[in-house]
N, C-alpha and C positions, 0 to 999 in steps of 0.2 A: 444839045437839048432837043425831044421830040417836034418835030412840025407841030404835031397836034399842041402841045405845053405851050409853043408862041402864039398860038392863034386863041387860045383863052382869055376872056375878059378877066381881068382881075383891078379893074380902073376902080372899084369900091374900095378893095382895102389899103392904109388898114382903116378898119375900124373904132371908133371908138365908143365903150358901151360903159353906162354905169350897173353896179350889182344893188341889191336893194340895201346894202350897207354902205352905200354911197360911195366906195372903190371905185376908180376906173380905170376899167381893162380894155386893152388893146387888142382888135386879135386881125391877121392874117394867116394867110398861108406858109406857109413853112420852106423857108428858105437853107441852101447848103452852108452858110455860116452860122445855121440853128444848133452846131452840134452840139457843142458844150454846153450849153442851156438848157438841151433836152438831157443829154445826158447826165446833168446834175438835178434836175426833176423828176425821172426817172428813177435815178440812183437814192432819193430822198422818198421816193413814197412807201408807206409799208409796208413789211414782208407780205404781208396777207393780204394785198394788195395786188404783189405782182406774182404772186404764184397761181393763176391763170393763163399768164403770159404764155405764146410758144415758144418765146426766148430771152432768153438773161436778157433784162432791159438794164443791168447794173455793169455789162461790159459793153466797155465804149467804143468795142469793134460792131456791134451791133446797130450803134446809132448810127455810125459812121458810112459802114452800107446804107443806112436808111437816106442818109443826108446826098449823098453820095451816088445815088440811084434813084434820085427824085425823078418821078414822072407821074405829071396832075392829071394828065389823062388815065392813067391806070389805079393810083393811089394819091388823095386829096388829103393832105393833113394840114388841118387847120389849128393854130395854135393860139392859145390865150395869153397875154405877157402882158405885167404891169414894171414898169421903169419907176427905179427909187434913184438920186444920186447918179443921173445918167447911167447907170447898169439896166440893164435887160434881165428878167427874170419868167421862167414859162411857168405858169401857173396850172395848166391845162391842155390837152391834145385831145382833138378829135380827128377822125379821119372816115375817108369814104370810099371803101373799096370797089373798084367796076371793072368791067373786062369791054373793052374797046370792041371786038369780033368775036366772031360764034353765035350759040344760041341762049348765052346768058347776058346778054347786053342790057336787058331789063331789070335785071336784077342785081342790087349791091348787097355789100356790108358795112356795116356801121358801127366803129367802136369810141367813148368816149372814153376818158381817163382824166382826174380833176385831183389836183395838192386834194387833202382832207381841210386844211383850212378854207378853202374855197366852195363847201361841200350848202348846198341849200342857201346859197346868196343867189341863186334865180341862171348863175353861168351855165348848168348843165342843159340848160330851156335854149339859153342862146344859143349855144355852140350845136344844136339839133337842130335848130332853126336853120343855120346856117347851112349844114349838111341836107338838112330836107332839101332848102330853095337849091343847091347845086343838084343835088337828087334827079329835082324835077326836070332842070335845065336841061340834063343828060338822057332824060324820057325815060326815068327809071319806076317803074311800077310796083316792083317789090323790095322786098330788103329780107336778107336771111341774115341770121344769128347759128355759130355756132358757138357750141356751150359747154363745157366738161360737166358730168353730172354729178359732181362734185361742190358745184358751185350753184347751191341751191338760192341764194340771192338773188342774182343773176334770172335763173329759170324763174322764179315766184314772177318777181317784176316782168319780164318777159311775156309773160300767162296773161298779166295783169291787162296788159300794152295790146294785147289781143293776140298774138303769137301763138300759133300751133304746133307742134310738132309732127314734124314729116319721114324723119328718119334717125337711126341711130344708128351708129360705127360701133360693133363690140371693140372692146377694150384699144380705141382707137391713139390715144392721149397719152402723155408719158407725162408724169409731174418731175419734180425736179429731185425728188427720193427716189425715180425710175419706178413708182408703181403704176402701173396702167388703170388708166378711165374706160369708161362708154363718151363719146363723141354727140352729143343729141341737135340735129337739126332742125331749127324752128323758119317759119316764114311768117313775115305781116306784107298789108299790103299797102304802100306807101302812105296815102289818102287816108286811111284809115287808124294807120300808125299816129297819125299828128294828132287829128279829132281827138283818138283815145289819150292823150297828152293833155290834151286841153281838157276833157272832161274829168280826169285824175287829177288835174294840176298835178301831173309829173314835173319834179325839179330833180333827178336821183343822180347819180354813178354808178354803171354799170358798165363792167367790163367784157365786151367782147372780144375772140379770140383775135388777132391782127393778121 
């Protein structure tokens, strides 16, 4: 495990939060025993859902690197899990992309992904929440989103969120038919990301690329 991953506080989680339909969800970080759990949450959301993805999130060799190559310094996945019958169930992943060196150290990415059952019960607010405060911990001042232009949802809300666009990749994106997209790069800036959350009352699912 990275030096930097043991010297992270993670003395909060986990968590435990109610949704406004009185649910309670658990959520920490994401641990190497998470595989099957993600993988079965993944593998259950819908196709139109995960055809954004940069990768089959439905092969369990994918999760497996992911579990597998955990490191919170580079990639933060925070996960949402409610226990029925002593099982464990993920309901929800968010995560927090950053780059430890160089000259994008300010700047992340931010992707959530939410079951549809779980969609507008107040979880999308928390699990951004959670990503903000670690955001900030890290000195992170902006957040970029990339986007396939494709995925006009996605862009609208992004618009909405205060995100501008900075640049686009021609036909950068390969979907999983092999036809090619434009790539469109957006930025907010972190501060202002939230504000605009709160003035929207954003609760939504939006997928950014991982």
């Amino acid at each position: 495990m990275p030096e930097e991953q043991e010297m992270m506080d993670f003395s909060e989680y986990p968590k435990t939060v109610t949704l406004r339909n009185k649910t309670e969800i658990v959520i920490r970080p994401m641990r190497r025993d998470d595989r099957d759990r993600l993988h079965v949450f993944f593998k259950n959301l819908p196709a139109r859902d995960r055809r954004y993805f940069k990768h089959d999130v439905t092969q369990r060799e994918v999760i497996t690197n992911w579990c597998q190559e955990l490191d919170y310094d580079r990639v933060l996945p925070i996960l949402a899990i409610i226990e029925k019958d002593g099982v464990e169930k993920v309901v929800a992943d968010a995560t927090l992309h950053t780059e430890s060196h160089g000259w994008s150290t300010h700047v992340a990415k931010i992707r959530t992904v939410i079951a549809p059952k779980y969609l507008k019960k107040g979880l999308g607010k928390i699990l951004l929440r959670e990503l903000y405060d670690r955001a900030v911990m890290r000195g992170i001042q902006k957040i970029q989103a990339e986007v396939r232009d494709d995925n006009t949802d996605a862009i609208a809300l992004l618009k909405r969120l205060g995100f501008k666009k900075e640049a686009v990749f021609k036909k950068h994106a390969m979907d999983q038919k092999g036809r090619l997209h434009d790539m469109i790069v957006l930025y907010d800036d972190l501060s202002d990301l939230w504000k605009k959350m709160d003035d929207l009352n954003i609760d939504s699912d939006f997928h950014l690329l991982p």
